[in-house]
C-alpha positions as CSV (number, residue, x, y, z in Angstrom):
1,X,22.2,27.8,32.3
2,X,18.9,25.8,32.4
3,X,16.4,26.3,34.9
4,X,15.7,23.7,37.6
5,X,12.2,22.9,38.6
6,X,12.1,23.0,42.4
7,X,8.4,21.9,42.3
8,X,7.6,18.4,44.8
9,X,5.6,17.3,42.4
10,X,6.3,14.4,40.3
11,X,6.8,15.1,36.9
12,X,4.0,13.4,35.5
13,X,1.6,15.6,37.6
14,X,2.9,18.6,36.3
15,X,2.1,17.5,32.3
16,X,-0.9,19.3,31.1
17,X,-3.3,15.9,30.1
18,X,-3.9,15.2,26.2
19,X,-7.6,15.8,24.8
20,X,-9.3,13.2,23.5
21,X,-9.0,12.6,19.7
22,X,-11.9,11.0,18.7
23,X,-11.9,12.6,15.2
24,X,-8.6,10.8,14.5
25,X,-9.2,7.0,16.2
26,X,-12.8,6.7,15.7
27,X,-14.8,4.2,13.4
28,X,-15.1,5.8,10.4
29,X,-13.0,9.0,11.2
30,X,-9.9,9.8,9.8
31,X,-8.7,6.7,8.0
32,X,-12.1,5.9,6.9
33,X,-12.0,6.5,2.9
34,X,-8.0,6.3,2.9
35,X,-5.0,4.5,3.4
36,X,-1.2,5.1,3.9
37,X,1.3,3.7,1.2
38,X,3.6,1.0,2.8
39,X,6.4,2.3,0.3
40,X,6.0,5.7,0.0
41,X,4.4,6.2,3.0
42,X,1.7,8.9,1.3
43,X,-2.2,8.9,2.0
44,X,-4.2,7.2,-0.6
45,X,-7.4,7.5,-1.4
46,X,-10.1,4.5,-1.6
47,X,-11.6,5.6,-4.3
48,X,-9.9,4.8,-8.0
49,X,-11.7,5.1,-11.5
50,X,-11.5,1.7,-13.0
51,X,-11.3,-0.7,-10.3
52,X,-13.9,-1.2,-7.5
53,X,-11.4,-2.0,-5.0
54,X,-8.2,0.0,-4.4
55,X,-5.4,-2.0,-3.7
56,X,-2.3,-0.5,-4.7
57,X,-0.8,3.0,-4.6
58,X,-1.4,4.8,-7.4
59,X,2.4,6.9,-6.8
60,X,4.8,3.8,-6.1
61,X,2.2,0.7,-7.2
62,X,3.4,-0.9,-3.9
63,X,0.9,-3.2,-2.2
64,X,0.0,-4.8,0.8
65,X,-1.2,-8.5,1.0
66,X,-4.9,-8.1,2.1
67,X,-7.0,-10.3,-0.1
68,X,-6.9,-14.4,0.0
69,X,-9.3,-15.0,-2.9
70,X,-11.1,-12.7,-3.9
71,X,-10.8,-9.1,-4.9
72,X,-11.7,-6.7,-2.2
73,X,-12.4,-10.1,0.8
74,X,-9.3,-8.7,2.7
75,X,-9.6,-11.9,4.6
76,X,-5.2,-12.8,4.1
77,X,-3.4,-13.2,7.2
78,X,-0.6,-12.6,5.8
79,X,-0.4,-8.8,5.5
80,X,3.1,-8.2,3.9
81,X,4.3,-6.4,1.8
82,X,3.9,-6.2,-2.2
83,X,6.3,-5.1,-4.6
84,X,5.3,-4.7,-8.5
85,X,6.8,-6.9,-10.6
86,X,5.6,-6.3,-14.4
87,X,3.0,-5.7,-16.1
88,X,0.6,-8.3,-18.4
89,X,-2.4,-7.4,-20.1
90,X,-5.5,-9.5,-20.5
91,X,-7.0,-10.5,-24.3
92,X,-9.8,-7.4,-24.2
93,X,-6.3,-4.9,-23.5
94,X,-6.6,-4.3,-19.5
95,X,-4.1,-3.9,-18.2
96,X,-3.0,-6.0,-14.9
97,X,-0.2,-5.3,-12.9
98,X,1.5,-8.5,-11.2
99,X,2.8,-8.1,-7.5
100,X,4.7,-10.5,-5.5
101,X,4.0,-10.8,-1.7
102,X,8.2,-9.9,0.0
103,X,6.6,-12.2,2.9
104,X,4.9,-15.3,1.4
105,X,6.2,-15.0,-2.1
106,X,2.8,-15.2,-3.5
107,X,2.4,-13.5,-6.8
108,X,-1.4,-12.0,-7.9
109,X,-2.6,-10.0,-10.6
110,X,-4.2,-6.7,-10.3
111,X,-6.3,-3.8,-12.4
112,X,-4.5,-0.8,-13.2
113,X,-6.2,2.2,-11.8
114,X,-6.8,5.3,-13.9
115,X,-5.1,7.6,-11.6
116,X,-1.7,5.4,-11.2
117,X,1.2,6.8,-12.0
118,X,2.3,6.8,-15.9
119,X,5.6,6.8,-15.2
120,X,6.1,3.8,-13.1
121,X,4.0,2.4,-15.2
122,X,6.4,2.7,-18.5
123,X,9.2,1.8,-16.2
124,X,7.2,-1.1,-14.6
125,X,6.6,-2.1,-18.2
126,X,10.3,-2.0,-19.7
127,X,11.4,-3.8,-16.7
128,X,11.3,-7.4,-18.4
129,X,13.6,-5.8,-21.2
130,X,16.2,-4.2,-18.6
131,X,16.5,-7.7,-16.1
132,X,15.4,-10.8,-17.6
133,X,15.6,-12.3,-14.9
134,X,12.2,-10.9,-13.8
135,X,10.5,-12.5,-16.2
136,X,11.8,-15.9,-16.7
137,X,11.0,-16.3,-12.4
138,X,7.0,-14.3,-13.3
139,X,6.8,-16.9,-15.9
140,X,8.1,-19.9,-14.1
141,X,6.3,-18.9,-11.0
142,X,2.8,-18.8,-12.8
């Protein structure tokens, strides 16, 4: 049987109060040099070889819709979502992965990392071949 709490008190006086956490919600704390993946939901680090502005997971390749025109601004307001689509690759052999905004429907093209995923990358890759689909709307949306 549980115990009853024959205290006057109202509950909320009783509660012992939180600390302050200003290691976690400060400028420049916590979050400061990482983000967490809108797919996979992992922490992800700022820094990637072979682009000067992270903006993808390098696990799932999933996105978020931060930057209007230029690389890196993160001036959009539109701040959905972004699924990989394919893969293209530019005349010198980079290799760009193409995402498509869930919200907006706005499709941009963006470095592979060096630390993404090889994997997803293959898979992202054969995609076209398994659902042609994908590619005939990439290439009619471009």
């Amino acid at each position: 049987m549980p115990r009853r709490n024959h205290s006057r008190e109202p509950s909320s006086a009783r509660l012992r109060p939180q600390r302050h956490k200003d290691v976690l919600h400060a400028r420049g704390g916590h979050r400061a040099h990482d983000f967490r993946c809108v797919g996979c939901r992992l922490d992800v680090s700022l820094d990637a070889p072979g682009t000067g502005h992270r903006n993808h997971c390098p696990h799932c390749l999933a996105s978020l819709h931060v930057d209007h025109r230029v690389p890196g601004d993160r001036a959009s307001p539109c701040r959905g979502r972004m699924e990989a689509l394919t893969m293209t690759a530019r005349p010198d052999g980079e290799w760009m992965l193409i995402h498509e905004c869930l919200t907006c429907g706005e499709l941009s093209a963006n470095r592979v990392a060096g630390d993404d995923n090889a994997l997803a990358l293959v898979r992202l890759a054969l995609k076209p071949l398994q659902d042609t689909g994908v590619a005939r709307r990439t290439l009619l949306t471009l």
